[in-house]
ChimeraX commands (.cxc) that place a marker at each C-alpha (Angstrom):
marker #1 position 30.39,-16.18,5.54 radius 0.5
marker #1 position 29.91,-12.90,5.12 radius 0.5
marker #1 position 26.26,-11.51,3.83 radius 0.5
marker #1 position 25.60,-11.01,0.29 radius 0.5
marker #1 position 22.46,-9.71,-0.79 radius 0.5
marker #1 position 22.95,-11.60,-4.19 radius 0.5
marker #1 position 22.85,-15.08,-2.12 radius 0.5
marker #1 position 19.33,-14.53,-0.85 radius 0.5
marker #1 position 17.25,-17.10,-2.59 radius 0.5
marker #1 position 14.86,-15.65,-5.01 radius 0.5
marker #1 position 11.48,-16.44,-5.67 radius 0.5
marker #1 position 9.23,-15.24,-9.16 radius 0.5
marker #1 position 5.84,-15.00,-8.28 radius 0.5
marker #1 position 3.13,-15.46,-11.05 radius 0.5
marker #1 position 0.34,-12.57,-10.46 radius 0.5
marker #1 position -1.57,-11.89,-13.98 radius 0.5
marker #1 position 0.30,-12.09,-16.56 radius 0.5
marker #1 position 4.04,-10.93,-15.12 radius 0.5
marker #1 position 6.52,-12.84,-12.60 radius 0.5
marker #1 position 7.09,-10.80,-9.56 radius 0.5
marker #1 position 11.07,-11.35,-7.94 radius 0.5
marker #1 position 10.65,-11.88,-4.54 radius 0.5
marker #1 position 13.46,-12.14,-2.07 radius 0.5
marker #1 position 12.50,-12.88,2.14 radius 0.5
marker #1 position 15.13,-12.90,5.31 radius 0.5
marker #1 position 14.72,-12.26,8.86 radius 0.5
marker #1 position 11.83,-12.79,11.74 radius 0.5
marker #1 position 8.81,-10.61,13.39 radius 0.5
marker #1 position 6.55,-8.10,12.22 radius 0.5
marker #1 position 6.51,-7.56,8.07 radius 0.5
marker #1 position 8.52,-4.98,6.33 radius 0.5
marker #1 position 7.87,-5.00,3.00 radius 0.5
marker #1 position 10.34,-2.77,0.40 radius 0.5
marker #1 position 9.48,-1.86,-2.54 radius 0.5
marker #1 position 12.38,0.05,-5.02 radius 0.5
marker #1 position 12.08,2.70,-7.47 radius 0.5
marker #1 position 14.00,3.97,-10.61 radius 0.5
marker #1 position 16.73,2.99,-12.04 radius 0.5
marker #1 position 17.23,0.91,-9.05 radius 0.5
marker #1 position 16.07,-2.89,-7.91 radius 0.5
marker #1 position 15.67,-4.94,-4.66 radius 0.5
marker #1 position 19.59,-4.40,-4.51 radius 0.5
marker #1 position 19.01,-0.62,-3.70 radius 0.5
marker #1 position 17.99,-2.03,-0.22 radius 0.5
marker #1 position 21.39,-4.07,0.82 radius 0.5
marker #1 position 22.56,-1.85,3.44 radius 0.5
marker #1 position 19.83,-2.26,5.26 radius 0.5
marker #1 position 18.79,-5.30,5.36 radius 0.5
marker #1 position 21.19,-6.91,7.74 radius 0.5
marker #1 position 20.12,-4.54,10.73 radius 0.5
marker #1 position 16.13,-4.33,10.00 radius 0.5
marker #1 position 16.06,-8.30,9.54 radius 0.5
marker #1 position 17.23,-8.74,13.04 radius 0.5
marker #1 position 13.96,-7.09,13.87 radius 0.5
marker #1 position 11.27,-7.85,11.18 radius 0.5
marker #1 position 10.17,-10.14,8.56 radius 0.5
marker #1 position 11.65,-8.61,5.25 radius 0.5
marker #1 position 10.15,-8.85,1.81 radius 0.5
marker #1 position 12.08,-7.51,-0.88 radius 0.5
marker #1 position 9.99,-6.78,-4.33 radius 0.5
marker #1 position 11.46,-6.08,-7.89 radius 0.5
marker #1 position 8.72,-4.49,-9.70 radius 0.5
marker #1 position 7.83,-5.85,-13.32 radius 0.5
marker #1 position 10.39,-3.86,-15.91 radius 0.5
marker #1 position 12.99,-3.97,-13.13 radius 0.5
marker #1 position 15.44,-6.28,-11.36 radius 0.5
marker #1 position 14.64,-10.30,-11.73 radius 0.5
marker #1 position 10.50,-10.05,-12.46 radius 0.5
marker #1 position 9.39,-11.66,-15.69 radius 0.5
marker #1 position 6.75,-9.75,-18.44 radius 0.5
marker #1 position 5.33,-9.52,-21.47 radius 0.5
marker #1 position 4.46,-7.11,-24.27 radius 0.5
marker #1 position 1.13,-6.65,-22.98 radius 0.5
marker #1 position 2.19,-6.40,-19.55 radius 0.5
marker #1 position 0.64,-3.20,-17.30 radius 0.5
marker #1 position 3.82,-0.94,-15.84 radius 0.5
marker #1 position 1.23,1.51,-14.73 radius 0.5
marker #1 position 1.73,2.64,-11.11 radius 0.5
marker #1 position -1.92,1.76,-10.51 radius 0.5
marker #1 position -1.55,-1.78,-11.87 radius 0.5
marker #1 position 2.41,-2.00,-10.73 radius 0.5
marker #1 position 0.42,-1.58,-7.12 radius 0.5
marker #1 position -1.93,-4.08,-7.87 radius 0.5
marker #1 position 0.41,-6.48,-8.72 radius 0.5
marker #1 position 2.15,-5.98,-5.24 radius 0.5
marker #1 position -1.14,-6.11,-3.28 radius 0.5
marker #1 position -1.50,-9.75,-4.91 radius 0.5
marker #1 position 1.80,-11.10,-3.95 radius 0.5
marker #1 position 1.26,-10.15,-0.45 radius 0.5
marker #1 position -2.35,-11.92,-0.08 radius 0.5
marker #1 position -0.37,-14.83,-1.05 radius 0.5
marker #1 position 2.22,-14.77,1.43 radius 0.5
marker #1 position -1.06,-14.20,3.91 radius 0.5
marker #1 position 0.20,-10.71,4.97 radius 0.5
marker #1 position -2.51,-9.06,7.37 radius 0.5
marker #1 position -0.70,-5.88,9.14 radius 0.5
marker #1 position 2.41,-5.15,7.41 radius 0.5
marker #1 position 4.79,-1.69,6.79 radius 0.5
marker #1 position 5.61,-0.43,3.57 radius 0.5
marker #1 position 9.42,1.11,2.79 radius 0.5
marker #1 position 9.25,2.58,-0.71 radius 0.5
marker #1 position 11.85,5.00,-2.10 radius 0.5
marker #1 position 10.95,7.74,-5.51 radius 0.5
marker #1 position 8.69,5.76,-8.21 radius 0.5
marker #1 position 8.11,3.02,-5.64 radius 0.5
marker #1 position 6.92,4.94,-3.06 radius 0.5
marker #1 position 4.13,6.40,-5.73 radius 0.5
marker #1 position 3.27,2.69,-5.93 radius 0.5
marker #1 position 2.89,2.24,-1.93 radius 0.5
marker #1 position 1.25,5.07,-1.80 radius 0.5
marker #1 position -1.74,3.68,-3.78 radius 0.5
marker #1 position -1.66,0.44,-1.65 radius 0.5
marker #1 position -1.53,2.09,1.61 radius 0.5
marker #1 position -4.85,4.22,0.41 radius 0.5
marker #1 position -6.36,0.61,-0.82 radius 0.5
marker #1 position -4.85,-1.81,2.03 radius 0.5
marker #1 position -5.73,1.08,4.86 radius 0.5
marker #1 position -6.56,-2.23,7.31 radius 0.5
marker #1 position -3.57,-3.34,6.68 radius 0.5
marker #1 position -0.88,-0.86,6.44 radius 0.5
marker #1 position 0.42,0.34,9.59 radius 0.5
marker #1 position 3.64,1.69,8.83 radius 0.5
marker #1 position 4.75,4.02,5.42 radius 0.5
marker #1 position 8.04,4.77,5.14 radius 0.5
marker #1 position 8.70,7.37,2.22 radius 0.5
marker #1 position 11.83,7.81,0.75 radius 0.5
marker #1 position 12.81,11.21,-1.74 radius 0.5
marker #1 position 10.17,10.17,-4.10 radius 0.5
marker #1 position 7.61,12.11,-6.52 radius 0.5
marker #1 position 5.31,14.78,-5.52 radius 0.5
marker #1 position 2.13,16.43,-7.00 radius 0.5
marker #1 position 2.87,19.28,-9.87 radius 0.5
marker #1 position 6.81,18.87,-9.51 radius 0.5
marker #1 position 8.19,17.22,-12.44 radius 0.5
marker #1 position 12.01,15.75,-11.54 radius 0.5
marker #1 position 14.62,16.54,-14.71 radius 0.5
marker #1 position 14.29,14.34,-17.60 radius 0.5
marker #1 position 12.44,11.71,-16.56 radius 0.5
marker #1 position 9.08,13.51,-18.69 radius 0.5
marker #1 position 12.09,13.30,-21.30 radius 0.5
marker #1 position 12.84,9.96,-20.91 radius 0.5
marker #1 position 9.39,8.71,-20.69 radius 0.5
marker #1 position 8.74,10.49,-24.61 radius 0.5
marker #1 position 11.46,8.84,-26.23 radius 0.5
marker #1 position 12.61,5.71,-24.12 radius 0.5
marker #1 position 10.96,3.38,-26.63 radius 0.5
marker #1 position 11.19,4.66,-29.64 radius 0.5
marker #1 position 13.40,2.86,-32.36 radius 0.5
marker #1 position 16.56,2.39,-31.38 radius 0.5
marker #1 position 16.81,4.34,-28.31 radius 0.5
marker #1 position 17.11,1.58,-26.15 radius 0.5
marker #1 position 20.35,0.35,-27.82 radius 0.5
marker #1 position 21.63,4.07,-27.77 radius 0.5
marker #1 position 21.12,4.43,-24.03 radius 0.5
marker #1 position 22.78,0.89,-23.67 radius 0.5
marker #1 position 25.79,2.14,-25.63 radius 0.5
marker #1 position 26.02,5.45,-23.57 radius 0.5
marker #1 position 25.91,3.63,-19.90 radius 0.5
marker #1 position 29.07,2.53,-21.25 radius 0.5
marker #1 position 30.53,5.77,-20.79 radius 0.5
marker #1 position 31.61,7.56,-17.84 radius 0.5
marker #1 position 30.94,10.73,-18.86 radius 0.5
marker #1 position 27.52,10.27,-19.27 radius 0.5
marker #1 position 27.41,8.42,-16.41 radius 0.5
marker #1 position 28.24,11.57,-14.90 radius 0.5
marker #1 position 26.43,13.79,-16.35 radius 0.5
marker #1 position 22.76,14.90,-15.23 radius 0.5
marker #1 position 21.41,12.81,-17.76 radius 0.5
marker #1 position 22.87,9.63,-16.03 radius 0.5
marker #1 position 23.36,8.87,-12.73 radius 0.5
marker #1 position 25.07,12.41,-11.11 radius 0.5
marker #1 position 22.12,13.08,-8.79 radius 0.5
marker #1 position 21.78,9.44,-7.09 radius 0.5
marker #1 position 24.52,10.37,-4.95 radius 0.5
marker #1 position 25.95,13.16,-2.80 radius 0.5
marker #1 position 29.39,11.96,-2.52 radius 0.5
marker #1 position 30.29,11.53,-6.46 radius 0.5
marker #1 position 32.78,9.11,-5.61 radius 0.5
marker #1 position 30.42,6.61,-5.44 radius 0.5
marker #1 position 29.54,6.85,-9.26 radius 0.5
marker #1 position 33.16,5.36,-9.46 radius 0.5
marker #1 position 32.01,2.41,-7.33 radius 0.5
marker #1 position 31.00,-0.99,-9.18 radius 0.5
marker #1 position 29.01,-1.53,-5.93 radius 0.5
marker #1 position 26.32,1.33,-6.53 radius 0.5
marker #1 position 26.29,2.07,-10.51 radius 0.5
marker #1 position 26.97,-1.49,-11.96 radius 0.5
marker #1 position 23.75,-3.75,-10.41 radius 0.5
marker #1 position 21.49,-1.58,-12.21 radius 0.5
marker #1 position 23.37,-0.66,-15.20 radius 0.5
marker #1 position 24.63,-3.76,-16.46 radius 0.5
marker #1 position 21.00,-5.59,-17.25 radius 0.5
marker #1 position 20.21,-2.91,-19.09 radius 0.5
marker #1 position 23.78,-3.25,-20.91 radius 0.5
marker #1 position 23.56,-6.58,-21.42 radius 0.5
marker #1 position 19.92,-7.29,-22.41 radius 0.5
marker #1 position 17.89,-5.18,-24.91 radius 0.5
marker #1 position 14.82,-6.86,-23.94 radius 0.5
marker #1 position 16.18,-5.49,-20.01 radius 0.5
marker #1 position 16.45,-1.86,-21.25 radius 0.5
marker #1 position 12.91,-1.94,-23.11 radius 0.5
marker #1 position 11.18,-2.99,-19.72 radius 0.5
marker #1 position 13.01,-0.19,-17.91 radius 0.5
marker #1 position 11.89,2.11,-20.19 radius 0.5
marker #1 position 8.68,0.77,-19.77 radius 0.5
marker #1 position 8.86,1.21,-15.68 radius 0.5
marker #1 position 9.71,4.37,-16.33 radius 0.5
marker #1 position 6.76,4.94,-18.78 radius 0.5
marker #1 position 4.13,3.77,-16.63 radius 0.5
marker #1 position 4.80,6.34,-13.86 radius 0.5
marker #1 position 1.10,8.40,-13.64 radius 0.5
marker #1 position 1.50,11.81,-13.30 radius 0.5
marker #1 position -1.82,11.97,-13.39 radius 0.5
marker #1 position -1.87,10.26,-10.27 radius 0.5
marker #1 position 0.55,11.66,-8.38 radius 0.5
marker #1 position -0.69,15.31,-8.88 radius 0.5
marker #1 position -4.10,14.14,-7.55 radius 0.5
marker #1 position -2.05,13.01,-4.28 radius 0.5
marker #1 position -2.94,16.43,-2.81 radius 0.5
marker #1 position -6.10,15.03,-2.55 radius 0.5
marker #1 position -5.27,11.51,-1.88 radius 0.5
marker #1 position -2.65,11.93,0.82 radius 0.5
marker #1 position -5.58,12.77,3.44 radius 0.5
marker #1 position -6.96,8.80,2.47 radius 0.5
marker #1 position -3.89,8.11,4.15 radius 0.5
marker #1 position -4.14,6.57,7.35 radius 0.5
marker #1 position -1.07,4.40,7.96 radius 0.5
marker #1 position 1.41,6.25,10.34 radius 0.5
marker #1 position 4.17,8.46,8.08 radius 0.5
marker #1 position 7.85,8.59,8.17 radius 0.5
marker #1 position 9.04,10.57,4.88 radius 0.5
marker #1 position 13.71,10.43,5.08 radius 0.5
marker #1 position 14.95,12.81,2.69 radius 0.5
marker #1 position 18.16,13.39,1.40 radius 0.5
marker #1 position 19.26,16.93,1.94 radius 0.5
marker #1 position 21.34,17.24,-1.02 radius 0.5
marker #1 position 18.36,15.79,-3.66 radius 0.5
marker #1 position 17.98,18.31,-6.48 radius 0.5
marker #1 position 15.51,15.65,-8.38 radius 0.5
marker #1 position 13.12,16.10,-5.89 radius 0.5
marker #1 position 14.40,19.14,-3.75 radius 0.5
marker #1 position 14.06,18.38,0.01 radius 0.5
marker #1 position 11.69,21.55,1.06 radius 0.5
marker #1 position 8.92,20.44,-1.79 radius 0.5
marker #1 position 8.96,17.21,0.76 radius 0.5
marker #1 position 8.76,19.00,3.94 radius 0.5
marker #1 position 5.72,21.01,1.66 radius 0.5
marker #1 position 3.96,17.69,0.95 radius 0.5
marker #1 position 4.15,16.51,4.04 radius 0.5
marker #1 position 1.09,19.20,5.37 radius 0.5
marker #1 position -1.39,17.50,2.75 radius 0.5
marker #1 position -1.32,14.86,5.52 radius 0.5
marker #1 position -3.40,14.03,7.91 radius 0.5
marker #1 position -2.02,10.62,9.76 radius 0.5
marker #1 position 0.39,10.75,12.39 radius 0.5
marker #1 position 3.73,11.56,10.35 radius 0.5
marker #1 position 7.49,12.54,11.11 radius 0.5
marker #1 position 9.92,13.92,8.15 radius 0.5
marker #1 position 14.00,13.33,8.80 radius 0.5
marker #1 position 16.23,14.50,6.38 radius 0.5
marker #1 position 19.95,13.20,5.73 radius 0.5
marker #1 position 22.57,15.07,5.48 radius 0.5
marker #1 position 25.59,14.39,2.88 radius 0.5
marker #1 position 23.05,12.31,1.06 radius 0.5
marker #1 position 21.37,12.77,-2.52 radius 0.5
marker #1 position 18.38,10.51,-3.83 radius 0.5
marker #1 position 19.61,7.21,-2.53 radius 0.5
marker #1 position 19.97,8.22,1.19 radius 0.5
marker #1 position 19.64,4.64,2.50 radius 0.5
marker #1 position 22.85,3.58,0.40 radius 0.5
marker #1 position 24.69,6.86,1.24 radius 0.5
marker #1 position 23.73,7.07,4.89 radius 0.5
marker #1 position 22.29,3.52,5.90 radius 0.5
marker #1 position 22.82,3.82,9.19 radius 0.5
marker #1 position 21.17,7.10,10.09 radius 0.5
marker #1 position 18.31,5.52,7.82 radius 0.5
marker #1 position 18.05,2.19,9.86 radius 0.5
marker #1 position 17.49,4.53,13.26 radius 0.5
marker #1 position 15.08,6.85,11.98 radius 0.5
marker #1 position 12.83,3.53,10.92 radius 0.5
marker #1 position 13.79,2.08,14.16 radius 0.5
marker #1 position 12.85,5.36,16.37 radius 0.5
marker #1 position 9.60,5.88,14.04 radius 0.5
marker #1 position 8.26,2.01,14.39 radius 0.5
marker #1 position 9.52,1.42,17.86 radius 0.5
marker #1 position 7.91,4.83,19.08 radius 0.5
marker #1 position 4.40,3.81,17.49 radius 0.5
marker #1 position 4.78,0.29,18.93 radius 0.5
marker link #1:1,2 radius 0.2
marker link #1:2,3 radius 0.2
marker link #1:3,4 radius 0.2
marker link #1:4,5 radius 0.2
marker link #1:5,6 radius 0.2
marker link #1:6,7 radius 0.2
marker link #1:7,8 radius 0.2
marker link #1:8,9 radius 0.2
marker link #1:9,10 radius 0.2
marker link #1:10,11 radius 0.2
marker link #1:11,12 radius 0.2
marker link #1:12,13 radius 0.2
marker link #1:13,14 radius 0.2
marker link #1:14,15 radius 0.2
marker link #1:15,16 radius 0.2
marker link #1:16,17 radius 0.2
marker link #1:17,18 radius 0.2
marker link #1:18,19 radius 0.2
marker link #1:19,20 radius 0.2
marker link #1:20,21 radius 0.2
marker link #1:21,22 radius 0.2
marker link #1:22,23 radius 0.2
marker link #1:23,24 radius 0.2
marker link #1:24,25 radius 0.2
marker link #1:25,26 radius 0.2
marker link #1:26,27 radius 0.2
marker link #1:27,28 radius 0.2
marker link #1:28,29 radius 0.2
marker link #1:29,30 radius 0.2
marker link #1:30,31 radius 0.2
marker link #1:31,32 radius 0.2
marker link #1:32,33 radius 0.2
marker link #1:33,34 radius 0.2
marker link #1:34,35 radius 0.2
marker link #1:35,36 radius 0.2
marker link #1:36,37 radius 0.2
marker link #1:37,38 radius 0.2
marker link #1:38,39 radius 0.2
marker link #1:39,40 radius 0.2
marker link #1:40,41 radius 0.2
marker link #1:41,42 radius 0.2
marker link #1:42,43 radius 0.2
marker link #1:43,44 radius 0.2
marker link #1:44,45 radius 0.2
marker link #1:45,46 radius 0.2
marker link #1:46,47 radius 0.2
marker link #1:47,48 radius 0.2
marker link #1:48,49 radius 0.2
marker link #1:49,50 radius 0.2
marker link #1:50,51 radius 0.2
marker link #1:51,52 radius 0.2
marker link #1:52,53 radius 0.2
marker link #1:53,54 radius 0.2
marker link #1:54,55 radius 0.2
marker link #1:55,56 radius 0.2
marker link #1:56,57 radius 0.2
marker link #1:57,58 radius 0.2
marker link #1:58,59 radius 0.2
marker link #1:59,60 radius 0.2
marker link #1:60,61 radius 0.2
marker link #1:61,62 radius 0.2
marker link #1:62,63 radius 0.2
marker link #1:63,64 radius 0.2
marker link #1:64,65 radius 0.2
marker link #1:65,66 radius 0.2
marker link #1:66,67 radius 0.2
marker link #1:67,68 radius 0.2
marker link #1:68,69 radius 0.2
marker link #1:69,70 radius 0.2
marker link #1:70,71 radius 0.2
marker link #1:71,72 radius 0.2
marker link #1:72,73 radius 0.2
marker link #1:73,74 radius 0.2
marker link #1:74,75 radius 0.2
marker link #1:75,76 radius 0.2
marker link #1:76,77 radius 0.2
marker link #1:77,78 radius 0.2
marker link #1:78,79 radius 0.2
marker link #1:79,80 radius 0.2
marker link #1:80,81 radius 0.2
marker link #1:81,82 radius 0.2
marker link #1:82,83 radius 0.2
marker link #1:83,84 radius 0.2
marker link #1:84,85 radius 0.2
marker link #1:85,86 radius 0.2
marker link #1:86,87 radius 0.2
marker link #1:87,88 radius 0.2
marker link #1:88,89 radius 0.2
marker link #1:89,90 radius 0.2
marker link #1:90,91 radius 0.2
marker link #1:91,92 radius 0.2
marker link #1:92,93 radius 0.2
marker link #1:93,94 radius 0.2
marker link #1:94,95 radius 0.2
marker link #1:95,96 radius 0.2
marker link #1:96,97 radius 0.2
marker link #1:97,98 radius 0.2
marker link #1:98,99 radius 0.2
marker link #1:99,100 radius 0.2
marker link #1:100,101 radius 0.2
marker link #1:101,102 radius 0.2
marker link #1:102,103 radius 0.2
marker link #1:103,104 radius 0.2
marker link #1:104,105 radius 0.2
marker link #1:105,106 radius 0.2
marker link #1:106,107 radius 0.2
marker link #1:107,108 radius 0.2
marker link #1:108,109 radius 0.2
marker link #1:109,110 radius 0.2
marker link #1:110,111 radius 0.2
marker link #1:111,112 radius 0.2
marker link #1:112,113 radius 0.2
marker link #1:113,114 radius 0.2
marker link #1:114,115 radius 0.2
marker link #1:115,116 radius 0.2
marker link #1:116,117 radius 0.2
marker link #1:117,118 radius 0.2
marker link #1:118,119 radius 0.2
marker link #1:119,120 radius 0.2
marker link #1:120,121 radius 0.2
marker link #1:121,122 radius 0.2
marker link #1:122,123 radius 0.2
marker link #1:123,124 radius 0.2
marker link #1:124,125 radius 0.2
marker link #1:125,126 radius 0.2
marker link #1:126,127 radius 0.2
marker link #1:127,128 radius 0.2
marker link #1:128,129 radius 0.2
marker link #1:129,130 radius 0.2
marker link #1:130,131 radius 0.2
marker link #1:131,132 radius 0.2
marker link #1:132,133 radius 0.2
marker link #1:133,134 radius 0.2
marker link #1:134,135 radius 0.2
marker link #1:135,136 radius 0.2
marker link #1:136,137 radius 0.2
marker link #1:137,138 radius 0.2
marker link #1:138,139 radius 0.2
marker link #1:139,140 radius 0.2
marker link #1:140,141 radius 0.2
marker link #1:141,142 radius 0.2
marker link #1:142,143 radius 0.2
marker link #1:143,144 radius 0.2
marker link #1:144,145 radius 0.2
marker link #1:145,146 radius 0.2
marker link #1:146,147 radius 0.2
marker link #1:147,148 radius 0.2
marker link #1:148,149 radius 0.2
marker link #1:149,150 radius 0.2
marker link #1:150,151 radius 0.2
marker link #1:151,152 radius 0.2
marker link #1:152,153 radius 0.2
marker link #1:153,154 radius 0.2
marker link #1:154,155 radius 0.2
marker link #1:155,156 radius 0.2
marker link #1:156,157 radius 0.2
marker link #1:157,158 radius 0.2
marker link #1:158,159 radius 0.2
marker link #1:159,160 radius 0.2
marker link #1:160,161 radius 0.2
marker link #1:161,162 radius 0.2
marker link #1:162,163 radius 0.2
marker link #1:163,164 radius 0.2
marker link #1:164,165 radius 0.2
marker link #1:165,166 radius 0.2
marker link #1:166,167 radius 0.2
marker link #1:167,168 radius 0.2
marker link #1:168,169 radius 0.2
marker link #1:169,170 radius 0.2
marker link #1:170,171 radius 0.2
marker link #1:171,172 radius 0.2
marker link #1:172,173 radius 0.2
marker link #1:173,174 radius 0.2
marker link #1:174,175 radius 0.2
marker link #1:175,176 radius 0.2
marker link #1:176,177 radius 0.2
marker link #1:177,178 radius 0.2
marker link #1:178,179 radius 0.2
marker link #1:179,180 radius 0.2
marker link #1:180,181 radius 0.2
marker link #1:181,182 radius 0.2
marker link #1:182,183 radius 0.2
marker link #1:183,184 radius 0.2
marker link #1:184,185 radius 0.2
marker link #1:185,186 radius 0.2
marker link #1:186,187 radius 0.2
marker link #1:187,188 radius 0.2
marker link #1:188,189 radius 0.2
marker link #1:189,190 radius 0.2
marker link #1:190,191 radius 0.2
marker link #1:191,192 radius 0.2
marker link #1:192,193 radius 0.2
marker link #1:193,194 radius 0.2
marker link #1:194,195 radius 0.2
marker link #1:195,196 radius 0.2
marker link #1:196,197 radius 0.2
marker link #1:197,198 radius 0.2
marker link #1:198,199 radius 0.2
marker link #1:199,200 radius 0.2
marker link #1:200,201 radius 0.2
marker link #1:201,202 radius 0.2
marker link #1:202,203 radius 0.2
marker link #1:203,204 radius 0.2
marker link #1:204,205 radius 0.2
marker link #1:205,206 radius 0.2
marker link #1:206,207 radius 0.2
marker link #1:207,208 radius 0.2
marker link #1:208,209 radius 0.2
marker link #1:209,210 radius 0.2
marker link #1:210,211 radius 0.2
marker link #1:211,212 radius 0.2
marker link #1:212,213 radius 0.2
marker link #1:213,214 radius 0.2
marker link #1:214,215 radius 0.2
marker link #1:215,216 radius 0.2
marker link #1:216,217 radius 0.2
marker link #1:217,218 radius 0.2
marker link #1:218,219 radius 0.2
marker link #1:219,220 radius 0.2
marker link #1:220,221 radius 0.2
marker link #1:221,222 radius 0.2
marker link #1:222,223 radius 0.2
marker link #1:223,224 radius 0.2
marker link #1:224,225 radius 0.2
marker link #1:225,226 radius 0.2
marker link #1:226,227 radius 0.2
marker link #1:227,228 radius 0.2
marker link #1:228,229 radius 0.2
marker link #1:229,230 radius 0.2
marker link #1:230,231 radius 0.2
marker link #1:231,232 radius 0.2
marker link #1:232,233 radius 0.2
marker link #1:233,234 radius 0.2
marker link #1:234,235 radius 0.2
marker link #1:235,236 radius 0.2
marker link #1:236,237 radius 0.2
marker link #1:237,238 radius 0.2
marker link #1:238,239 radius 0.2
marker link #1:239,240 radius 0.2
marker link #1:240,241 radius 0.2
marker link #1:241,242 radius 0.2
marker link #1:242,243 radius 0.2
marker link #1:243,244 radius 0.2
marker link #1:244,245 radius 0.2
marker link #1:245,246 radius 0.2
marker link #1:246,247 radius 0.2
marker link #1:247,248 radius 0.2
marker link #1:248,249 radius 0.2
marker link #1:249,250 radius 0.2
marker link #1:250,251 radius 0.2
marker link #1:251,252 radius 0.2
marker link #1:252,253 radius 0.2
marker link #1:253,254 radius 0.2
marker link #1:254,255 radius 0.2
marker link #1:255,256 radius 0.2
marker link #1:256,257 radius 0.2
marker link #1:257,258 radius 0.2
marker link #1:258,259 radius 0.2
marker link #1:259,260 radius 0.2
marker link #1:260,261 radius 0.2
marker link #1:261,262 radius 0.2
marker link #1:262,263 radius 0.2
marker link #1:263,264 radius 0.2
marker link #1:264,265 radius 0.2
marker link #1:265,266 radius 0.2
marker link #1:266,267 radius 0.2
marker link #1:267,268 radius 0.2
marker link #1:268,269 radius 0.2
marker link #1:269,270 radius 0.2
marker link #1:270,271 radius 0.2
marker link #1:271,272 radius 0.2
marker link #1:272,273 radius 0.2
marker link #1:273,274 radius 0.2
marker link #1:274,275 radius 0.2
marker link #1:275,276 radius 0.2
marker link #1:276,277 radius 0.2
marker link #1:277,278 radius 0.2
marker link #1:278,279 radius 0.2
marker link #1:279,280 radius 0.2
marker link #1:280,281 radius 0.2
marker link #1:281,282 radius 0.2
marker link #1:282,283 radius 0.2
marker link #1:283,284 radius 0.2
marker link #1:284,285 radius 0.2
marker link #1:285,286 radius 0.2
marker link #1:286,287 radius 0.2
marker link #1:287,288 radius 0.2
view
């Protein structure tokens, strides 16, 4: 049978007061993936079947995204978003793992690998926020995402291709624009938020919790780093433009390696999966 990312049994995880989606495949060290925005676990299908041949996978949908359960007084704050996280993997007894985090994820594994430095060895950045660049309308986004009746407008307008389209929607996820036609890469993460308006007020609550507070005191925090670095970057990303990464990457001070894409956008490792898969490959196997 061919594999299917959607067959993978999932598992909710209770951790405070939210249910964290787990989903596990594959043998050997721990690889642990953690999505970003709009996207969920899904985002990582392409490369699953080549890094579980090789490591232990754990794939996370963060609270407001995906399959994990909340409430109204649930935390979406990067801070607590990584605490959450840090929980689930003391309970799968997780001692040295890597971290794979793409955009508003990898803001979240970026406070875990400063708290878990014991125990992350490996962190793999994909296109993702850096300090005193704000992406297009996500600030936007964040204002007005949950006030009245937004939710069901944005639910009405993912309904429409042209906004789809536009630079509001989904144009800068990918390089090749035909993919925006593709049910495989827009529809996973639009439809919950179509279909559910309880789905499109926790996204908008993901999306609110993002600290920019945080992430502009990285400059400082990057040198608590000490897990070895691999930052992949799409070439063509204009939400967070590929020479403000290669910038970041000097506020460093591990052992670190930066290898852009080409022909890919924000989503590199569903645009280019397989030069993704060998940069991780080349990065882990070299440290090993």
């Amino acid at each position: 049978m061919k594999w299917s990312y959607q067959n993978l049994e999932v598992q909710k995880i209770p951790v405070e007061d939210v249910k964290v989606a787990l989903r596990q495949l594959g043998t050997g060290p721990d690889l642990v993936f953690i999505h970003g925005f709009p996207t969920h676990g899904y985002t990582w299908r392409k490369l699953l079947p080549d890094l579980s041949q090789r490591f232990s996978c754990h794939i996370l949908d963060l609270p407001g995204l995906g399959d994990s359960e909340w409430n109204n007084d649930s935390d979406f704050g990067s801070i607590a978003q990584a605490r959450y996280a840090v929980q689930i993997l003391d309970k799968l007894g997780l001692d040295k793992y890597s971290l794979i985090a793409h955009d508003s994820g990898a803001t979240v594994a970026r406070v875990i690998a400063i708290k878990q430095h014991k125990q992350v060895e490996n962190l793999i950045m994909l296109n993702t926020e850096m300090p005193d660049h704000r992406p297009p309308w996500i600030p936007l986004y964040q204002r007005i995402g949950l006030l009245p009746a937004v939710p069901s407008v944005i639910r009405r307008l993912l309904r429409q291709h042209w906004f789809l389209n536009s630079p509001m929607g989904f144009r800068e996820l990918y390089s090749d624009k035909k993919l925006l036609k593709s049910k495989e890469h827009v529809l996973p993460y639009t439809l919950p938020i179509i279909s559910s308006e309880d789905r499109a007020i926790g996204a908008f609550k993901y999306l609110k919790g993002i600290d920019w507070k945080l992430i502009d005191n990285f400059k400082h925090l990057h040198g608590e780093i000490n897990a070895n670095l691999l930052m992949i970057w799409g070439e063509d990303d204009r939400t967070f433009p590929m020479e403000l990464g290669r910038e970041m990457m000097n506020q460093f001070t591990c052992k670190r390696k930066f290898v852009p894409i080409e022909k890919a956008s924000l989503l590199p490792h569903e645009e280019r999966p397989k030069e993704v898969v060998e940069a991780i490959l080349d990065f882990i196997l070299e440290r090993d």
